[in-house]
C-alpha positions in Angstrom: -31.8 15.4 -1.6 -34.1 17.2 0.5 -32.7 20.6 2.2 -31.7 19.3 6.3 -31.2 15.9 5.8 -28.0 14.9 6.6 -25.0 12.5 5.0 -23.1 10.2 6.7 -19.7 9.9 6.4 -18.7 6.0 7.4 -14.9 4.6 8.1 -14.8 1.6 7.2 -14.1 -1.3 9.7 -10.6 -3.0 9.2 -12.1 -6.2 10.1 -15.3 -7.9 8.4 -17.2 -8.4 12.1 -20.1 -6.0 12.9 -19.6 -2.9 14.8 -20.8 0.5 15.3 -18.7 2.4 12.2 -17.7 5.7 13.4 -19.3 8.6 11.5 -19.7 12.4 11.1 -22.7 13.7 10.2 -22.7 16.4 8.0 -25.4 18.5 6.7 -26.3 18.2 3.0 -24.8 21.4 1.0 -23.3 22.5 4.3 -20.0 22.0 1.9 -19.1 20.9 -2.0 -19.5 17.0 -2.8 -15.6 17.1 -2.9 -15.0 18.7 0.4 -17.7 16.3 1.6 -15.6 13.4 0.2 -12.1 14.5 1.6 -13.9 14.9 5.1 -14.7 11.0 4.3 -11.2 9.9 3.2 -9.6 11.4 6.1 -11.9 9.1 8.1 -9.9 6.3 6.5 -6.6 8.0 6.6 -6.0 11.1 8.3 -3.2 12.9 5.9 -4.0 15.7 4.0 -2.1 15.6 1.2 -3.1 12.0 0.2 -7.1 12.3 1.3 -6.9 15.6 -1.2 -5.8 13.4 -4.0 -8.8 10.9 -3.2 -11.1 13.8 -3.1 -9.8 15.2 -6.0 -9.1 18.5 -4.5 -6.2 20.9 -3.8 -4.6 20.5 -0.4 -5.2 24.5 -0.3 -8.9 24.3 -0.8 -8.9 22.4 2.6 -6.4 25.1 4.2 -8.4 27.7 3.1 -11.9 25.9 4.2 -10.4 25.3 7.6 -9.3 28.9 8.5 -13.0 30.2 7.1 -15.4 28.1 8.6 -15.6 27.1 11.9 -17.9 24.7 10.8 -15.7 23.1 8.8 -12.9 23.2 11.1 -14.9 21.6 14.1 -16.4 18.7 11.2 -12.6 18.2 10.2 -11.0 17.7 13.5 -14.1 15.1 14.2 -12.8 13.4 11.5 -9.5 13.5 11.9 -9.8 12.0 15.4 -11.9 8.9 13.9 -8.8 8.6 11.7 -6.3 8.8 14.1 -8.4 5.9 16.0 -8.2 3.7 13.1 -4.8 4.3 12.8 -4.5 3.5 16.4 -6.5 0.1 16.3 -4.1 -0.8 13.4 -0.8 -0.2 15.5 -2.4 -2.2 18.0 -3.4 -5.1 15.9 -0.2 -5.3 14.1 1.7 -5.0 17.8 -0.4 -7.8 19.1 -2.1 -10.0 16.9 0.6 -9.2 14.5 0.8 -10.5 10.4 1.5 -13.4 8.7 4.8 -12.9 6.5 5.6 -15.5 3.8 8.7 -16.9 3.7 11.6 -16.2 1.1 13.6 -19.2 0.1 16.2 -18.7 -2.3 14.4 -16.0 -3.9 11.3 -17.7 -4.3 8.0 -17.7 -1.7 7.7 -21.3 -0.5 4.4 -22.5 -1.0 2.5 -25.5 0.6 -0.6 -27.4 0.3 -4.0 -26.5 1.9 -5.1 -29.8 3.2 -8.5 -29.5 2.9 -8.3 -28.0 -0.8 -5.2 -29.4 -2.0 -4.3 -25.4 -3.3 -0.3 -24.1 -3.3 -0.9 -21.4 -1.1 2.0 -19.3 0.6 4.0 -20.8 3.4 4.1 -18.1 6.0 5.2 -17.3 9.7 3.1 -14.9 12.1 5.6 -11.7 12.6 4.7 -8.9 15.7 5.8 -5.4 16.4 7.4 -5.3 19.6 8.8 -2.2 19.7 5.5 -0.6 18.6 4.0 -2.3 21.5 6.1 -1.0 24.1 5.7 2.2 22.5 2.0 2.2 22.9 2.3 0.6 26.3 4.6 3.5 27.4 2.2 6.1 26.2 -0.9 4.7 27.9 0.9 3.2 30.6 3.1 5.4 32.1 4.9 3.2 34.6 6.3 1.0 31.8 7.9 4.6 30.8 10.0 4.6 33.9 12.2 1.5 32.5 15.8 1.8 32.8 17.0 3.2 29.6 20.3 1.3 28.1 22.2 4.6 28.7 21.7 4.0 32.3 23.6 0.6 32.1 25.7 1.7 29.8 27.2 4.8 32.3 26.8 1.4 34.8 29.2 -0.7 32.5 31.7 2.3 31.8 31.9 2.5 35.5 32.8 -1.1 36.0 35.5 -1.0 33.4 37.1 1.7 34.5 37.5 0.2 38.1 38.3 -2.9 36.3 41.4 -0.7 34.8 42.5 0.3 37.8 42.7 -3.3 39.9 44.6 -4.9 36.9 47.2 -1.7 37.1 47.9 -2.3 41.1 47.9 -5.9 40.6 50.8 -4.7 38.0 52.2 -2.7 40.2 52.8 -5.2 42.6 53.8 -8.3 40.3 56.9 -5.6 39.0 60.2 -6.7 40.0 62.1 -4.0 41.8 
């Protein structure tokens, strides 16, 4: 490759539709075809230790890479973001659109025919996150963060038995025989 041109380093889109990819744009021989490649996989997936072992580089290489060159850092944390996004889209598809879980009967995964190919394919039911979703809704939406938490009803329900206690012992006071 010619010195200035540039590589891009493309996440690939969880879904088959056409979209802008996001990308960093790093500089040919800026840094080592390896370093170049971990900066790629943690596009896909943002943790270090696995994205090394993709790379096929130590962990410490990138460490050591970060805290010398600001560069490197800025490229990194670029990348990282686009990552974390990905990660994000996914929590939200799984929360919303959800997956489709076969079903387990008797140890086996029921099975049923495609009607237009007459295949066994997997009998399955569509399964959501809910308590993803509300985490995620509470984050970016900070009034669903003010919900009363169960502690609150709880303390509430603690209350009501103890005055509950307290009627049924005068109504035992009164009902004694003296």
């Amino acid at each position: 490759m010619k010195s200035g041109t540039y590589l891009m380093l493309v996440a690939r889109p969880t879904t088959p539709a056409k979209c802008d990819a996001p990308r960093v744009h790093v500089r040919t021989g800026q840094f080592s075809a390896k370093m170049t490649a971990f900066l790629a996989a943690i596009q896909v997936m943002p943790l270090v230790k696995r994205a090394a072992k993709a790379a096929g580089v130590h962990r410490c290489s990138h460490y050591r890479k970060l805290e010398s060159s600001p560069a490197y850092a800025s490229v990194f944390r670029e990348a990282q973001r686009i990552g974390y996004d990905a990660i994000f889209d996914l929590a939200v598809e799984r929360a919303v659109i959800g997956w489709d879980e076969p079903i387990v009967y008797r140890g086996r995964i029921s099975l049923r025919k495609d009607p237009d190919t007459g295949e066994l394919i997997p009998l399955t039911v569509r399964k959501f996150d809910n308590q993803l979703l509300m985490c995620i809704l509470k984050h970016y939406h900070p009034a669903y963060a003010r919900v009363p938490h169960s502690g609150e009803s709880r303390r509430n329900l603690g209350e009501r038995l103890k005055a509950g206690r307290r009627r049924v012992a005068e109504a035992r006071k009164l009902n004694r025989p003296t």
